[in-house]
LOGUVO-532202 format. One record per residue (C-alpha): x, y, z; residue in three letters. Coordinates in Angstrom, 1 decimal. Layout:
<atoms>
u;v;w;rest
X;Y;Z;ala .
...
</atoms>
This chain:
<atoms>
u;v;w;rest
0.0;0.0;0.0;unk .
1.1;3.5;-0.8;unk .
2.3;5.9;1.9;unk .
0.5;8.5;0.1;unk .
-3.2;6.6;0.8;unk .
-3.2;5.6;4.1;unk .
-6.0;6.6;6.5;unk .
-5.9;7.4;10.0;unk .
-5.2;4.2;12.5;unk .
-5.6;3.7;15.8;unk .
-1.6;3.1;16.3;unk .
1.5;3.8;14.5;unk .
4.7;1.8;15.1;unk .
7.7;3.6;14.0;unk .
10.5;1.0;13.8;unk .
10.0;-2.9;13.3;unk .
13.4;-4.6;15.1;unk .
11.6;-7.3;17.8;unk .
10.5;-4.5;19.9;unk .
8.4;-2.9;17.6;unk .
7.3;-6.1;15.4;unk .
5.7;-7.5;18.8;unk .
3.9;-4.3;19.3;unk .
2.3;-4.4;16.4;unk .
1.4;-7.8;16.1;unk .
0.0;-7.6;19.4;unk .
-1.5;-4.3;18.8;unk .
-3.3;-5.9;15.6;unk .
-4.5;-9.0;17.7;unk .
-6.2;-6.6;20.1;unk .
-8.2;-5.7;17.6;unk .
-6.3;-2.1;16.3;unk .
-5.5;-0.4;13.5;unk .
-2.1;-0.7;13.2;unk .
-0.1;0.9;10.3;unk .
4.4;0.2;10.8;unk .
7.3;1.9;9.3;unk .
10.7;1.0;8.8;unk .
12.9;1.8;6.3;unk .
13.5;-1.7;5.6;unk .
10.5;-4.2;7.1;unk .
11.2;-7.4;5.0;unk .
15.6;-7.1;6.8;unk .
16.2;-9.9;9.0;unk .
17.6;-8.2;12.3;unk .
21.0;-8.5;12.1;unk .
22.1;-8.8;16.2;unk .
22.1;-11.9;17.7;unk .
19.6;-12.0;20.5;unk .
19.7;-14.3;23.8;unk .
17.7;-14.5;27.0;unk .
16.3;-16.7;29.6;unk .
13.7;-18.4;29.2;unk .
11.7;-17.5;31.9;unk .
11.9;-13.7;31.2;unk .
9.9;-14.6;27.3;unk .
5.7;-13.9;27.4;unk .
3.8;-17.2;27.8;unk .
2.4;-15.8;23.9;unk .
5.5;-16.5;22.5;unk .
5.9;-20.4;21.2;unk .
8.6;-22.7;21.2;unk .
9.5;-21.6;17.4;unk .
11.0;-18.2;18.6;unk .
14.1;-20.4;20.7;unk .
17.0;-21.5;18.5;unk .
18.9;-22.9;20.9;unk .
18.4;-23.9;24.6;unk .
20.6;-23.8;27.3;unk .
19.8;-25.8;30.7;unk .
22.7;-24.1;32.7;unk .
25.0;-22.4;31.4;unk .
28.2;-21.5;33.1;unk .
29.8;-18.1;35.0;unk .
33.7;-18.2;35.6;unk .
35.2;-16.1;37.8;unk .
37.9;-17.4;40.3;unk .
35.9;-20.6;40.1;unk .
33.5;-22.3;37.5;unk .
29.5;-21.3;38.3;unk .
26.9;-23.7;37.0;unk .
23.6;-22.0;37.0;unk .
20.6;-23.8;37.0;unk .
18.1;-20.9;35.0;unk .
17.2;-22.1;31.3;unk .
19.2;-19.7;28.7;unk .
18.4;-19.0;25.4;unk .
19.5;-18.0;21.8;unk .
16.7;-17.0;20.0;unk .
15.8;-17.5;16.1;unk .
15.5;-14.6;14.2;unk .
12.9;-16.3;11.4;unk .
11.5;-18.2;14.3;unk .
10.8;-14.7;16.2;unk .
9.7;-13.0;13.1;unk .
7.1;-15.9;11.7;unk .
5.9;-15.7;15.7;unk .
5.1;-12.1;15.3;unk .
3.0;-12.1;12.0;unk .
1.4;-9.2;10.8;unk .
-1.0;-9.8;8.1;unk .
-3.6;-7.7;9.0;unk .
-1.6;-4.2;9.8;unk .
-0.4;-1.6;7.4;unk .
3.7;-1.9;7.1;unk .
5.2;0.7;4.9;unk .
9.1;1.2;4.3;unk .
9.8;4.5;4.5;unk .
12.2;6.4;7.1;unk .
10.2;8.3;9.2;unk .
11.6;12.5;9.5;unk .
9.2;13.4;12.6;unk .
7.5;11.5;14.8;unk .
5.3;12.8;16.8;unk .
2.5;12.1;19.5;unk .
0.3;11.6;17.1;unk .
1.4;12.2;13.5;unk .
4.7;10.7;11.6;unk .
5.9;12.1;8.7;unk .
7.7;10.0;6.0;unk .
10.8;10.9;4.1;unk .
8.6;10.6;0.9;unk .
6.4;13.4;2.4;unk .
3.5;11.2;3.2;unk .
2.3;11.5;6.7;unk .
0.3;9.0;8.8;unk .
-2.0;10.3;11.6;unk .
-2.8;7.7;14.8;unk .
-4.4;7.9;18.3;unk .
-1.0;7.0;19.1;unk .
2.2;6.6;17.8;unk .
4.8;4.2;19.8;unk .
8.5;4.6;19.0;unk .
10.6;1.5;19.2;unk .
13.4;2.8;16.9;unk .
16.6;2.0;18.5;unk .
19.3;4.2;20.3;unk .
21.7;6.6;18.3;unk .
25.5;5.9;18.7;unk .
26.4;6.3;22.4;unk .
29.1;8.6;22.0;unk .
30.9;9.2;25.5;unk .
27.9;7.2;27.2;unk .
28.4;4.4;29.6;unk .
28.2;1.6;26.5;unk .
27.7;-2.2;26.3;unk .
31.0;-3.0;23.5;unk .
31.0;-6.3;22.0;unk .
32.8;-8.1;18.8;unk .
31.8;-11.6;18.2;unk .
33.5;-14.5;15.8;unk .
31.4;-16.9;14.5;unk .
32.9;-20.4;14.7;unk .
32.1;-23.9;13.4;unk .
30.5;-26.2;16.3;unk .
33.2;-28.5;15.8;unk .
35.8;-26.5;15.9;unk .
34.4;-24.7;19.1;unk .
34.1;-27.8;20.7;unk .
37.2;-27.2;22.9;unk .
35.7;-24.6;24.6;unk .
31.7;-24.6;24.1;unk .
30.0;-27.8;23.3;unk .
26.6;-28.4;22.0;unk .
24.3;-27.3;24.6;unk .
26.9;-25.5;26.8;unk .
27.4;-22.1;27.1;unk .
29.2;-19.1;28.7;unk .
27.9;-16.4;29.6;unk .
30.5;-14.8;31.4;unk .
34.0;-16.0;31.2;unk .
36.5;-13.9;33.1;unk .
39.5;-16.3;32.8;unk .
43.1;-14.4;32.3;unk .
43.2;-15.8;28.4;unk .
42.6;-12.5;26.4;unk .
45.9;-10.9;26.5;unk .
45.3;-7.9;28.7;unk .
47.2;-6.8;31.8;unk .
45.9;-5.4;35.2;unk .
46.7;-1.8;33.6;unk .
44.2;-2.3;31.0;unk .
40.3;-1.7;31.0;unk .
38.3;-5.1;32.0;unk .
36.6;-7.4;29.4;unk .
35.3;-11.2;29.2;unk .
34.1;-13.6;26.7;unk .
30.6;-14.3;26.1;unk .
30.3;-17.7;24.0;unk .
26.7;-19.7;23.1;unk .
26.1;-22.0;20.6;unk .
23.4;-20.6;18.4;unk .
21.5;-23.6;17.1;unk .
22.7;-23.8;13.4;unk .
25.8;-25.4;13.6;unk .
27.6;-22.3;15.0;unk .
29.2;-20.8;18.3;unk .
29.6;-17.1;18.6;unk .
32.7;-16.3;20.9;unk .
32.4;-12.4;21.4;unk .
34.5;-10.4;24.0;unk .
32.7;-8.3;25.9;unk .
32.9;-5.1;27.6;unk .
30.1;-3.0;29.8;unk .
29.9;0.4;31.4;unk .
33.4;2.1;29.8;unk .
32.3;5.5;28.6;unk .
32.5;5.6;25.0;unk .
32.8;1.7;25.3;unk .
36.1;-0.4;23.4;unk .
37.4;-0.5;20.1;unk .
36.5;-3.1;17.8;unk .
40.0;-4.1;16.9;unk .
40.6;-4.3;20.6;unk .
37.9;-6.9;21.4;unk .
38.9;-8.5;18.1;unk .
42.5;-8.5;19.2;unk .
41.2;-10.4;22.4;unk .
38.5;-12.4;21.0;unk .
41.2;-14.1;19.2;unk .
43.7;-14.2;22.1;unk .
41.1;-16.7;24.1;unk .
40.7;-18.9;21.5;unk .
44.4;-19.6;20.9;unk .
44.4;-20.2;24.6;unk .
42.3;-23.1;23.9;unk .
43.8;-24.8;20.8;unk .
40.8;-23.2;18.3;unk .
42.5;-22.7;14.7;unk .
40.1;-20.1;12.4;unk .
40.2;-20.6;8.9;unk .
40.3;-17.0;9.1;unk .
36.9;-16.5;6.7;unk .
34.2;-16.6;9.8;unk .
31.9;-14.0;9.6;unk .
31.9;-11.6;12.7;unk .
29.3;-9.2;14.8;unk .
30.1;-6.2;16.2;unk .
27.6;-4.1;19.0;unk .
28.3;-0.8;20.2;unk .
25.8;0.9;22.2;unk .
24.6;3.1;24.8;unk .
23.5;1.4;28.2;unk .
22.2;4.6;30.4;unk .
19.2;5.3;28.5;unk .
16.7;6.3;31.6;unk .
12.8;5.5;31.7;unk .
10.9;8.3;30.4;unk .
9.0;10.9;32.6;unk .
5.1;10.3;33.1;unk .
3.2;12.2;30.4;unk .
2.5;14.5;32.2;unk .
6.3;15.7;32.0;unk .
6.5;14.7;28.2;unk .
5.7;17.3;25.8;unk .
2.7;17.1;24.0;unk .
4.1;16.3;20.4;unk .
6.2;13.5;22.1;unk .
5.3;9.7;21.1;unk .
5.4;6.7;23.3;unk .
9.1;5.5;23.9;unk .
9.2;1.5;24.2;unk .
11.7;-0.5;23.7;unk .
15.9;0.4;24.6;unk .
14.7;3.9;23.5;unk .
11.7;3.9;26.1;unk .
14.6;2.6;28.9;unk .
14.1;-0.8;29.0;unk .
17.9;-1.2;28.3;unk .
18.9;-3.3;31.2;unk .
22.1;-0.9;32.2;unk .
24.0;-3.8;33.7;unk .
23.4;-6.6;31.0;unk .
22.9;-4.8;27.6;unk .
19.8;-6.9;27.6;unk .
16.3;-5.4;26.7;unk .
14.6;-7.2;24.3;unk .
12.9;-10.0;26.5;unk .
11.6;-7.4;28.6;unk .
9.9;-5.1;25.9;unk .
8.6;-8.4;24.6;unk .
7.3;-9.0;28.2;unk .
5.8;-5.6;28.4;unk .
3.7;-5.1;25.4;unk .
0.9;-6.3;26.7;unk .
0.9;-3.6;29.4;unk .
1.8;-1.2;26.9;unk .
-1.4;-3.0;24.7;unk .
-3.8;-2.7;27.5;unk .
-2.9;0.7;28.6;unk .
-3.8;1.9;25.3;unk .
-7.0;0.2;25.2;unk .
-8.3;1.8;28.2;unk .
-7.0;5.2;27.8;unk .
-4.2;4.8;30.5;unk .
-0.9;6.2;30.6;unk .
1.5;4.0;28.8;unk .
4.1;5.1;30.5;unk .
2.8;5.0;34.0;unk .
1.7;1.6;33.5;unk .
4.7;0.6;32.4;unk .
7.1;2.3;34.8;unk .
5.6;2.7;38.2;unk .
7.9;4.1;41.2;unk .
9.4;0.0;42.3;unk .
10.4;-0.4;38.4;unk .
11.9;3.3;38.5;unk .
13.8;2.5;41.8;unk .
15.1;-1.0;40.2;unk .
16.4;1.2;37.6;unk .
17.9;3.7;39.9;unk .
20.0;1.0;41.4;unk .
21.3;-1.2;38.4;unk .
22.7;2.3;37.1;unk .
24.4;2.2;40.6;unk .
25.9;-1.2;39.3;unk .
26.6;0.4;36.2;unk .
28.8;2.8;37.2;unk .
30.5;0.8;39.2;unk .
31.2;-2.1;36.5;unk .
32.7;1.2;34.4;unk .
35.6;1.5;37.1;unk .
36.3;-1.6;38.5;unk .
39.8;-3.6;36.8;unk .
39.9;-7.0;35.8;unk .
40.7;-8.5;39.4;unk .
38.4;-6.1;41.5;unk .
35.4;-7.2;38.4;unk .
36.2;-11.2;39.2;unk .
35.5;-10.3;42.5;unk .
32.6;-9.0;42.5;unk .
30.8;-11.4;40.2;unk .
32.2;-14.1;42.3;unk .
30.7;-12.2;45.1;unk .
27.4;-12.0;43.4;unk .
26.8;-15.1;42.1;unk .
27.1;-16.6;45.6;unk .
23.3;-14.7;45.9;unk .
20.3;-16.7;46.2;unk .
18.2;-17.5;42.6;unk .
16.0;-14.5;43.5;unk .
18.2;-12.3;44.4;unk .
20.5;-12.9;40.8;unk .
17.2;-12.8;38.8;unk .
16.3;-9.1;40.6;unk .
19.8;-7.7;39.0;unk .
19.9;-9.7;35.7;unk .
15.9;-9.3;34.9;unk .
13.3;-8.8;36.9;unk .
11.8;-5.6;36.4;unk .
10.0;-4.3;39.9;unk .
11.8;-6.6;42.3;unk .
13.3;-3.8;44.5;unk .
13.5;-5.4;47.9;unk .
15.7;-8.4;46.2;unk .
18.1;-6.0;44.3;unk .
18.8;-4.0;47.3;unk .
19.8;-6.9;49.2;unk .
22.0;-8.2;46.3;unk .
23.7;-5.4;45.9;unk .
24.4;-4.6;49.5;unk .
25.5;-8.5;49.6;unk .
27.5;-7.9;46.5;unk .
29.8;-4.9;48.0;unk .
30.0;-6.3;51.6;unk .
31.6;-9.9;50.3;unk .
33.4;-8.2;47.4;unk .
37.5;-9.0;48.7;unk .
40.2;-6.9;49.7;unk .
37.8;-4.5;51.6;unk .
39.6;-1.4;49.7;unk .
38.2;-2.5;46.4;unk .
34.6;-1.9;47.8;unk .
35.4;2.0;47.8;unk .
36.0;1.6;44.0;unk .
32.8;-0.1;43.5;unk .
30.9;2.3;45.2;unk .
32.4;5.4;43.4;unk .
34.5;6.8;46.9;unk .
37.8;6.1;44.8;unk .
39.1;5.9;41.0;unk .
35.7;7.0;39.9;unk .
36.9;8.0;36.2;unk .
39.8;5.2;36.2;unk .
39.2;4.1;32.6;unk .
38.2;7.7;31.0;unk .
39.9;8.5;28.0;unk .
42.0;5.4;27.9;unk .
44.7;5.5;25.6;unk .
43.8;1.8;23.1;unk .
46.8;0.7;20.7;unk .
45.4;1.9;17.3;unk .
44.6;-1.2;15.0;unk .
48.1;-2.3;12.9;unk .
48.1;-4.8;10.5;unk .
51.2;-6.1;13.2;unk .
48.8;-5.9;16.1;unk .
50.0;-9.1;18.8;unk .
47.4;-11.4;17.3;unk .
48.7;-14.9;17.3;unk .
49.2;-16.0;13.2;unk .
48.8;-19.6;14.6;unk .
44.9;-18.7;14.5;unk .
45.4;-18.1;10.7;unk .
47.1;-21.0;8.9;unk .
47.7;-18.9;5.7;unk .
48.7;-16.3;7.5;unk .
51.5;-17.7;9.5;unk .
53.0;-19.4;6.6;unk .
</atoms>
């Protein structure tokens, strides 16, 4: 359907990644009028998305899961087993779960979006009760930032490290090359259910984040440490993005024009995981049933216990952004000591204040040697890693050429 015909709908979703495709679809099975723009609606999302697999909607089927992970593992000074279902989901299987025959999609890149009018580059513009933005966040600049770069690696040859069914979600084992002078990162490895393992280094809360070529450079490092040989081909991911991105006000403090934030734009970034899309998918249908009774979207969504639980994991945030590499395996041994509830208050539940409060006082008081506790809580070193100095990228950067047959010849 032309941009230039379309009528008035009930709702207008501007931006179709996973966030915005369940809105709609949801939306459309609640009976609206839903007309969606994205510049390009028929793209597969390119990021790789994981969760558990308690935080997905009862909605969503088994199809959306690629790959299932009873318990994956946490190393700090010591190898943690935890027993909490993970998941890698399918992108075809999350996008034929989110249908949406019955709603208007347009590609076109929306210029204004407003609270209730969006105006596409063509000129066309689409009027709606409401208008919900789930476009994503712009480049985080010298934001706290989640920094990944992730190799994508045969399941065979991964084996060494990550076989089939395993997978590691945090792995802070002195393999990547750094010293204790150097800004803190780990490995995050899964496989990801079609015959592959991405093994992607990892770093969260450095303002302005960490080079590619650095995480490359280290990615690479931990894989040598274990034997892996890359043909030197495998395709790579990289993720750069900001992780501060705060709940919006109630409407009544918005302005008028402004449209429903949902989504990593509306704050449901997790600051201390990088995660947010199980929890938009979890909250559309509050955001679904606010609309269809004329509450306030965002004051359903983000009530004062869901604000506080976001007050305090930016807490955590800033202190992941300071700590080194030996202070950081500290702490997470510390915290994954903490009873099941207590870990699922930090990592994603989105109201349980009493249990994060807890977790994080029990976090700091068993983090070891007491000193590093004042660098956790911001009394000392507060802007350690700011404006860190990174080796530039050189064709001779200290990357092992055993990794690369036809390299090293």
């Amino acid at each position: 359907m032309s941009a230039h015909h379309v009528r008035r709908a009930d709702l207008c979703v501007v931006g179709l990644g996973p966030t915005g495709r369940a809105v709609a679809h949801r939306a459309m099975l609640a009976g609206f009028d839903v007309v969606a723009v994205d510049p390009r609606p028929e793209r597969l999302w390119p990021p790789t998305f994981s969760c558990w697999v308690d935080e997905l909607p009862l909605w969503l089927g088994p199809s959306a899961i690629a790959q299932r992970i009873e318990a994956p593992t946490v190393w700090t000074r010591s190898a943690h087993r935890i027993e909490r279902p993970y998941c890698v989901l399918s992108k075809s299987g999350l996008r034929e779960a989110l249908p949406l025959d019955d709603a208007t999609v347009l590609a076109g890149r929306a210029t204004a979006v407003e609270a209730h009018r969006v105006e596409l580059q063509d000129g066309s513009t689409i009027t709606a009760t409401a208008v919900v933005d789930t476009r994503g966040l712009a480049a985080p600049g010298r934001r706290r930032t989640a920094s990944a770069h992730g190799i994508f690696v045969d399941a065979e040859v991964a084996a060494p490290m990550v076989g089939d069914g395993e997978g590691l979600l945090l792995d802070w084992r002195d393999e990547n090359g750094t010293g204790p002078d150097e800004p803190p990162s780990f490995l995050y490895a899964v496989p990801l259910g079609d015959g592959t393992v991405i093994f992607e280094e990892t770093s969260l809360g450095l303002r302005g984040g960490m080079p590619q070529h650095e995480l490359r450079r280290r990615t690479l490092n931990r894989l040598a440490a274990h034997g892996i040989r890359l043909r030197g081909d495998e395709p790579a991911e990289a993720a750069h993005y900001p992780l501060d991105q705060p709940p919006p006000p109630v409407r009544a403090g918005l302005r008028a024009a402004d449209p429903i934030p949902f989504g990593s734009r509306g704050g449901m970034m997790h600051p201390c995981t990088g995660y947010s899309v199980a929890d938009s998918l979890a909250l559309v249908d509050t955001l679904i049933e606010a609309l269809r009774t004329g509450a306030d979207p965002v004051r359903e969504l983000w009530p004062w216990q869901a604000r506080l639980v976001y007050w305090m994991r930016m807490r955590g945030l800033y202190g992941l952004g300071r700590l080194t590499t030996a202070q950081s395996i500290s702490m997470f041994e510390a915290f994954f000591t903490a009873s099941p509830r207590q870990q699922r208050a930090l990592l994603s539940a989105h109201d349980d204040y009493a249990a994060l409060g807890a977790v994080l006082f029990m976090t700091v008081s068993r983090t070891w040697p007491f000193r590093w506790r004042y660098d956790l809580v911001g009394w000392t070193n507060r802007n350690r890693w700011v404006n860190y100095d990174y080796p530039p990228a050189t064709p001779d950067s200290p990357i092992d050429d055993s990794l690369f047959p036809e390299r090293g010849a």
